[in-house]
N, C-alpha and C positions, 0 to 999 in steps of 0.2 A: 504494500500500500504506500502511496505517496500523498502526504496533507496535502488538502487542496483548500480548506477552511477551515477559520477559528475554530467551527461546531467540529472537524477531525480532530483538532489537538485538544480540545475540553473532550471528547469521548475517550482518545485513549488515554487520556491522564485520568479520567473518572475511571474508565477501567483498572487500569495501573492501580490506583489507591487501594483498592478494592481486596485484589489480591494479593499488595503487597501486605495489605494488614491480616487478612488470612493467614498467609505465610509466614506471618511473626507472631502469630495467634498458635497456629501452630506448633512451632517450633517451641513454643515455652510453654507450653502445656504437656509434654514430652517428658515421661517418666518412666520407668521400670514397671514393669506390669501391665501397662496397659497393653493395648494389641491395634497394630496395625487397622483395622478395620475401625475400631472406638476412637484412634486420631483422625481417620478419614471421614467418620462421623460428624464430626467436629467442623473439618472445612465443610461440610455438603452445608450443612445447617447456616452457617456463616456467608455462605453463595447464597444461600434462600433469601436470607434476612433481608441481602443487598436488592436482589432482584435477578442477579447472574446467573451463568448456567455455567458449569462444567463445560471447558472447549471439549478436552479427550471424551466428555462422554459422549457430544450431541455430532463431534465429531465423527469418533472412531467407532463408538460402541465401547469403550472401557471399562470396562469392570470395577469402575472407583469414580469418583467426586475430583479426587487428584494420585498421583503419581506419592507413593512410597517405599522408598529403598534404602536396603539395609544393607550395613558390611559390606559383603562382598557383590552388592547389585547396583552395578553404575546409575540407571534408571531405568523410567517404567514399570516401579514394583506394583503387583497389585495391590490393594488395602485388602489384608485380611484375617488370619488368625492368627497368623506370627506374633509374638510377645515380645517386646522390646527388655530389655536388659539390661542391664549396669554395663558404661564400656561399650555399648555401641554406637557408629556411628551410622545415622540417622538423615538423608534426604529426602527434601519434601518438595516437589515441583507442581506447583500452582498456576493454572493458568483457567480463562474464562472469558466468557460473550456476554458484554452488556450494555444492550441499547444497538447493539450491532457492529461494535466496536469490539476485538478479540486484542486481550494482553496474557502475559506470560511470566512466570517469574519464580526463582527458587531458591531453598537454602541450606544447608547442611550444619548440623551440629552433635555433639560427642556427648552421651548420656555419663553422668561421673560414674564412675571415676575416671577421669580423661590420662590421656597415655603421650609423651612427647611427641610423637610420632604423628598421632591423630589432632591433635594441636596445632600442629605445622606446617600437618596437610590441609587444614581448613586455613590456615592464616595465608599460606601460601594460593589457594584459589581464590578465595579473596580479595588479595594483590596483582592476582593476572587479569580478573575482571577491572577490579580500578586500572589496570597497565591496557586494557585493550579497549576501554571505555574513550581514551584520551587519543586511542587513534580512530576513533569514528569520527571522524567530519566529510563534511560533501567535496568530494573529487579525491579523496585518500583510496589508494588499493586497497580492497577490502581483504588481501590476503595480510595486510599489514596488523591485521587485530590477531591472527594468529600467530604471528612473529611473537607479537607481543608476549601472547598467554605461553608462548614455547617456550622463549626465553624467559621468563619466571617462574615458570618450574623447572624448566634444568638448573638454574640458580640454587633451588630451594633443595635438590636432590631427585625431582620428583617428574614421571613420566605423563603426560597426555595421553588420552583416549583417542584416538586419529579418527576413528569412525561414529564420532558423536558432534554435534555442532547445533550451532547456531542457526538461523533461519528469518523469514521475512515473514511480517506479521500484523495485522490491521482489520481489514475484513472477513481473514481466517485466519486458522490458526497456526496453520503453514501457509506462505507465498514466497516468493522471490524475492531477495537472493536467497535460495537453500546452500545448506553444506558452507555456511560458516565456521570452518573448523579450527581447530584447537592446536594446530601448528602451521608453518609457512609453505605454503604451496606453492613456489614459482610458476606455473603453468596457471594459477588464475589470475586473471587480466583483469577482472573487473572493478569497477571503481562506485564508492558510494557517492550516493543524488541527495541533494538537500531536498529533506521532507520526507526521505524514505523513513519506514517503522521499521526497526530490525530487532530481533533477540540478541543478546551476546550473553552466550553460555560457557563459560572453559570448566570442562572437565579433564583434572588431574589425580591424578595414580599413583599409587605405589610401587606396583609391578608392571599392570597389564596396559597394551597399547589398544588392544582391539578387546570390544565385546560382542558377542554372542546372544540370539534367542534362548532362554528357558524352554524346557516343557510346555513353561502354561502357554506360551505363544504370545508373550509380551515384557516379562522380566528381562531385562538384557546388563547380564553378568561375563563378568573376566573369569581371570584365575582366581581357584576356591578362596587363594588365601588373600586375595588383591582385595587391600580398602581404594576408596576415591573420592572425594568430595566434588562438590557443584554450586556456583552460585550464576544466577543468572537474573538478569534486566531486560526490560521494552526500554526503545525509545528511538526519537524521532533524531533524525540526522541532521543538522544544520551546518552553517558556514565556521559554527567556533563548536564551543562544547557541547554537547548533543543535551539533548532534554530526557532526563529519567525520566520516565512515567512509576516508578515501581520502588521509589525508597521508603524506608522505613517512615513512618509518618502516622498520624491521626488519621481515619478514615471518615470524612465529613459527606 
């Protein structure tokens, strides 16, 4: 999607707000014992309240409200009876349609007792989002966003997911540009447009470069022992700093 009016950038910032405060609703309601399914409970109710729908459900058919992943599952976990645990790490990817406006947005954190490793890996995605944020502006190679997030985690010790990315986002939930990815591609050429909506997702690793489908036909996991974290943002492209739609904030 490309803003064309005031009424596109108040939609997707209304969206944005929406699920970023899900997302941090979320995220701190996260305890030992509860079960995947009772947090996704959480956000469905939270969408309702708003007026929003789940993008993944009304999209894809999802088996969940939002995206739940644990340990060793980069993303797209189902919500379900899995019990979360002391020590685990914890992604929660949120995204939703409201008013016809589609935004996106995620976060990851480490249930205590927190481990140095799991710490570092979160601080360190974190810093690749802020490091890849700062190269979105309009007429920048969009392979420059994943320079970015590469070179901050090989900084930090830590490997990228090659086969998970970022994406174009506004009227759905995927659009163009797809395959935003999470290291440097020389071979795309393509350049951001002021006014495009994009996602930027870096996902980083511990071990694994590539993920795989689960069983269920939607969890997509590395290696058994490989953790990863995720943070991701909407937002609209402009000539200087891009405009969040999706920071941490009061949801009015």
């Amino acid at each position: 999607m490309t803003i064309e009016s005031q009424q596109d950038i108040d939609g997707i910032l209304k969206a944005g707000r929406v699920v970023a405060h899900v997302r941090d609703t979320m995220l701190d309601a996260v305890e030992p014992g509860m079960t995947t399914a009772e947090l996704d409970a959480l956000g469905a109710d939270l969408l309702d309240s708003f007026g929003a729908k789940s993008a993944p459900r009304v999209t894809y058919n999802f088996p969940g409200a939002t995206c739940i992943s644990v340990n060793e599952e980069a993303a797209h976990g189902i919500p379900g009876a899995r019990v979360i645990k002391a020590g685990d790490i914890v992604n929660i990817d949120v995204s939703a349609e409201l008013e016809g406006y589609f935004a996106d947005t995620g976060g990851t954190m480490v249930v205590p007792p927190v481990s140095s490793i799991k710490t570092r890996l979160c601080h360190a995605t974190q810093l690749a989002l802020k490091n890849a944020l700062s190269q979105a502006r309009a007429g920048a190679p969009i392979n420059q966003i994943g320079r970015a997030i590469q070179r901050t985690a090989k900084s930090h010790g830590f490997k990228t997911i090659r086969n998970l990315g970022g994406h174009g986002i506004g009227r759905s939930l995927h659009e163009e540009p797809e395959g935003i990815v999470s290291y440097f591609d020389r071979h795309d050429t393509r350049r951001l447009r002021e006014g495009q909506v994009i996602a930027i997702e870096p996902f980083l690793s511990t071990r694994s470069t590539h993920v795989s489908e689960a069983a269920d036909g939607w969890t997509l996991v590395g290696h058994p022992a490989n953790l990863s974290a995720q943070y991701e943002h909407t937002l609209i492209v402009t000539k200087g700093a891009p405009i969040v739609a999706t920071l941490s904030q009061a949801c009015a």
